[in-house]
Residue, then its C-alpha position, 0 to 999 in steps of 0.5 A: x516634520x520639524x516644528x519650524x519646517x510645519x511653520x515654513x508652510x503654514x506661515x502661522x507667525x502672526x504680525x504681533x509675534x514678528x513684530x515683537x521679535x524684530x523689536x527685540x535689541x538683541x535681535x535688531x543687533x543681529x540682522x545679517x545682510x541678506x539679499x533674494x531674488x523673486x521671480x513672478x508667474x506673470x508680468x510686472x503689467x499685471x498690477x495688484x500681484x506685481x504692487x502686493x508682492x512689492x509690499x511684502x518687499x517691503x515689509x521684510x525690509x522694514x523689520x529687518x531695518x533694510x538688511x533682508x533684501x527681496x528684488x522681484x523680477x516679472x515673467x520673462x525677466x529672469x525666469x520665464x513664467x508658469x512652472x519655470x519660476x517653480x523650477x528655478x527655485x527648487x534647483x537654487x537657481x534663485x532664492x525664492x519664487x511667487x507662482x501656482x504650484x499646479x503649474x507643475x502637475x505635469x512632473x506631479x499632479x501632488x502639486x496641485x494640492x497647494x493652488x486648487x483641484x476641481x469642485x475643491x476649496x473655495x478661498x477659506x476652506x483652501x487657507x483652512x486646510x493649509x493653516x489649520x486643517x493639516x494639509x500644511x504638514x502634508x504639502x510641508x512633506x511633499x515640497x521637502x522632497x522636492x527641495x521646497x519650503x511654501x508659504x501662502x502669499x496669496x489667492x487669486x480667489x475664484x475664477x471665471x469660466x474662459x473665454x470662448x470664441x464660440x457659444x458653448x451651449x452643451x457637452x457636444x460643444x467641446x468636443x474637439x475644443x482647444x483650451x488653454x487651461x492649467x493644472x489637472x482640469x486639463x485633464x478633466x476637460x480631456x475626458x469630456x473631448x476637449x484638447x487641453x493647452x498649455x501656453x504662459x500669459x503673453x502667449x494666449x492673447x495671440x493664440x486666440x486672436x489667430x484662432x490657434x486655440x478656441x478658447x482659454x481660462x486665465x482668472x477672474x474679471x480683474x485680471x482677465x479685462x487687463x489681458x484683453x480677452x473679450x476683444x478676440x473670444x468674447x463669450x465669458x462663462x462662469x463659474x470656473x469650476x476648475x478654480x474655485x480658489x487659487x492660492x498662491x505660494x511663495x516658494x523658497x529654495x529649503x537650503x536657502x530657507x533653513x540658512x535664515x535666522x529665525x526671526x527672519x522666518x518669522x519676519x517672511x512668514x508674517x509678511x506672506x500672510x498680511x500680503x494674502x490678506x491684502x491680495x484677497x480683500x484687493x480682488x473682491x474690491x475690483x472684480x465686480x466693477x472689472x465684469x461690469x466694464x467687460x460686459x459694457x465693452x462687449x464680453x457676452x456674459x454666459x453660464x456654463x449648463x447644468x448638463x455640463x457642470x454635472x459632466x465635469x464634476x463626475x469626471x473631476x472625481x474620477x481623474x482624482x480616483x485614478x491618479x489615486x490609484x497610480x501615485x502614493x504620493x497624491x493618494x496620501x494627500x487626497x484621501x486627507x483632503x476629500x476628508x476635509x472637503x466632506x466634513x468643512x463644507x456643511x457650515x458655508x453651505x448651510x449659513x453663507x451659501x444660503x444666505x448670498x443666493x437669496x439676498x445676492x439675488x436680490x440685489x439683480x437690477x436684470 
């Protein structure tokens, strides 16, 4: 791989080196017009995407005194929500796009990689192993062969657990259980007896009040008080162990990519990491007051039990193991990953771990 497709993924360009090549005169004289289309996962309705991703517009407009254009559009504008923003980019139908690549593990689960797998990376060992670890030049070569350059735009940090319309007390509850979920811990929830759903954002809100699902994950307070969910299935679980993290890429079409200037790369590259950071820091400001809010308006705040965290955990590793078996492809980032997730962890859970479960603990007013 190329040093310039390495740095298409990883977005390592920092503010100060973009800065200082759009300050350049010679530069500034030649920034040719240039104008994309970006298509979102989800509804302009949904604000802090919608708001970060106008900043980031913003930003690459601005160093580029007003010549590289990035219009957004919200789901359904132009490209309907979910994989579809994923494939309209790799086609060429757009430019580029801002969604979750795990969206479209059913054409390869390898997608999966570049947003989050079950009991995986939280939100900093996820960014680690794209910036620094190597996953970036593995998820580089994947996305090339699917006519894709990705760079971290942001992460929805962790998730929460779904939302039920009924208690789920044991492994004898899902049995059976319609759930819209995502990615490959659909097919995690399969092993333990659910029915794995796939429906976009506007979809499950009606679906669950007509009881045509029984129960569905989206995100995390913040987004999922917007959503409305706890009106219609109000037993709210935690943790999501399916989304530890959620990292979100921006997706651009690697024709459309290797036609930019370079410091137009590095202008796009500089900007998608500011905006990761604002979108992280962003969310941990409104989760909290978010769950406080939903418990106040009837959201019945539930743990997932142990007998089911452990299912799940055994069953993730084993799809892991078994996709391994079937897919090279996924085989060759997952034996590179497990890697990092084995030898990285040790740091967070000796020192940060141990320290937010004793002085989050107490800080419990009930």
């Amino acid at each position: 791989m190329s040093k310039i497709d390495r740095r298409a993924f990883l977005g390592t360009a920092s503010l100060a080196a973009g800065a200082a090549a759009v300050a350049s005169p010679a530069i500034a004289q030649a920034n040719p017009e240039i104008k994309w289309r970006m298509p979102l996962f989800v509804p302009k309705s949904l604000e802090t995407h919608w708001n970060e991703t106008g900043e980031f517009a913003q930003r690459v407009a601005d160093a580029t005194e007003g010549k590289f254009q990035i219009q957004r559009f919200g789901a359904g504008e132009i490209v309907p929500g979910g994989p579809a923003v994923l494939d309209a980019v790799e086609t060429g139908n757009v430019e580029c796009g801002y969604t979750l690549s795990y969206y479209s593990v059913g054409k390869d689960p390898a997608y999966a990689f570049a947003t989050t797998l079950p009991f995986g990376f939280n939100t900093r060992l996820q960014l680690s192993w794209m910036l620094r670890g190597g996953g970036g030049e593995l998820m580089g070569e994947f996305f090339r062969t699917k006519n894709l350059v990705a760079i971290p735009i942001g992460n929805s940090t962790a998730q929460m657990g779904g939302w039920f319309r009924k208690e789920i007390k044991s492994l004898a509850d899902l049995k059976g259980l319609k759930m819209r979920i995502p990615g490959l811990a659909g097919r995690v929830l399969a092993k333990l007896g659910a029915v794995p759903q796939q429906l976009s954002a506007g979809d499950i809100y009606p679906a669950l009040e007509r009881g045509t699902i029984d129960a569905a994950e989206w995100a995390h307070p913040a987004e999922d008080e917007r959503m409305g969910f706890h009106r219609v299935a109000p037993y709210y679980y935690a943790p999501g162990w399916w989304e530890p993290n959620a990292m979100i890429c921006l997706f651009v079409n690697a024709k459309a990519w290797d036609a930019l200037p370079k410091h137009y790369k590095a202008i796009v590259e500089s900007a998608a990491l500011a905006t990761h950071q604002n979108i992280c820091a962003k969310y941990d400001q409104l989760n909290s007051a978010a769950l406080r809010r939903l418990i106040a308006g009837g959201a019945k705040l539930s743990f997932f039990s142990t007998e089911i965290l452990d299912a799940a955990h055994t069953a993730s590793f084993q799809l892991f193991d078994e996709i391994a078996k079937e897919n090279a492809g996924f085989a060759k980032v997952y034996a590179h990953w497990k890697k990092y997730l084995d030898e990285n962890e040790l740091y967070l859970r000796v020192a940060e771990n141990s320290f937010e479960s004793f002085a989050w603990s107490k800080r419990v007013k009930s």
